[in-house]
Each structure stands twice: as C-alpha cells, then as structure tokens.
N, C-alpha and C positions, 0 to 999 in steps of 0.2 A: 823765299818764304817771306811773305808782306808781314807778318804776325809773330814775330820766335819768340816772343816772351808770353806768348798768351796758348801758343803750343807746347813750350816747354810746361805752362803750370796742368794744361791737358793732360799730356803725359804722365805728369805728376801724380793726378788723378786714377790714372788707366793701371799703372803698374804696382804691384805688391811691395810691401813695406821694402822688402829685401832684394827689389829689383832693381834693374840697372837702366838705363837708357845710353844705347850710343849714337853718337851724332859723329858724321864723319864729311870732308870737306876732301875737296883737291886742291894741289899745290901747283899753278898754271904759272908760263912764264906771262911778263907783262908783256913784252910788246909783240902786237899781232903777227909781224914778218918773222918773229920765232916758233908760231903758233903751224910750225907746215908739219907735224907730224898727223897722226889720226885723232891721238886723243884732243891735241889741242882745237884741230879743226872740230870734232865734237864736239867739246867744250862750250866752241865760241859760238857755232851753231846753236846750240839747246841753251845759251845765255841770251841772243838772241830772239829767238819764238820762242821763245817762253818765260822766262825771265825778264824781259824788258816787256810785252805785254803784259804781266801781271805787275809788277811796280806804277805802272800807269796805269792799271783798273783800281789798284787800290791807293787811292790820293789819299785817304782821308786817316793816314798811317800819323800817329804821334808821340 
C-alpha cells in the first residue's frame, strides 16, 4: 500500500461513527531459503509482482 495514512483517513471517512476498521498483516519468516512452504512461496510471489511494481510507480511517496 504506496498511501496508509491517506487510506486509513478514507476509511475513516467511509465507516459510521461506531465502526471498526480491521487491518490484518502476515507474520513471514525472514530469510527466503525458509520460505519453501506454500504460503511463504505466495507470499514472496505476490511481494514480488505486485508489491514491488507498485512501490516503484509510486515514487513520489513522502
């Protein structure tokens, strides 16, 4: 996400006074030769193509 502070105030926006927002993250291990299960090969995959081309469309993050 190039923007979390500028989607979290979105949301902020979107949701009712008494609503909640959950944000949920995965716990990966760090080094890639630990990474031979499915999820981690997912992981690193979809960090990958898509995560690393969108950090490099959006330069102009500050």
């Amino acid at each position: 996400m190039p923007y979390p502070i500028e989607a979290l105030k979105k949301m902020r926006d979107v949701v009712s006074i008494d609503g909640a927002i959950l944000i949920g993250d995965v716990s990966m291990k760090e080094k890639l030769e630990e990474k031979n299960d499915f999820a981690g090969k997912l992981y690193y995959n979809f960090s990958v193509l898509l995560c690393l081309p969108q950090s490099i469309n959006h330069t102009n993050y500050t």
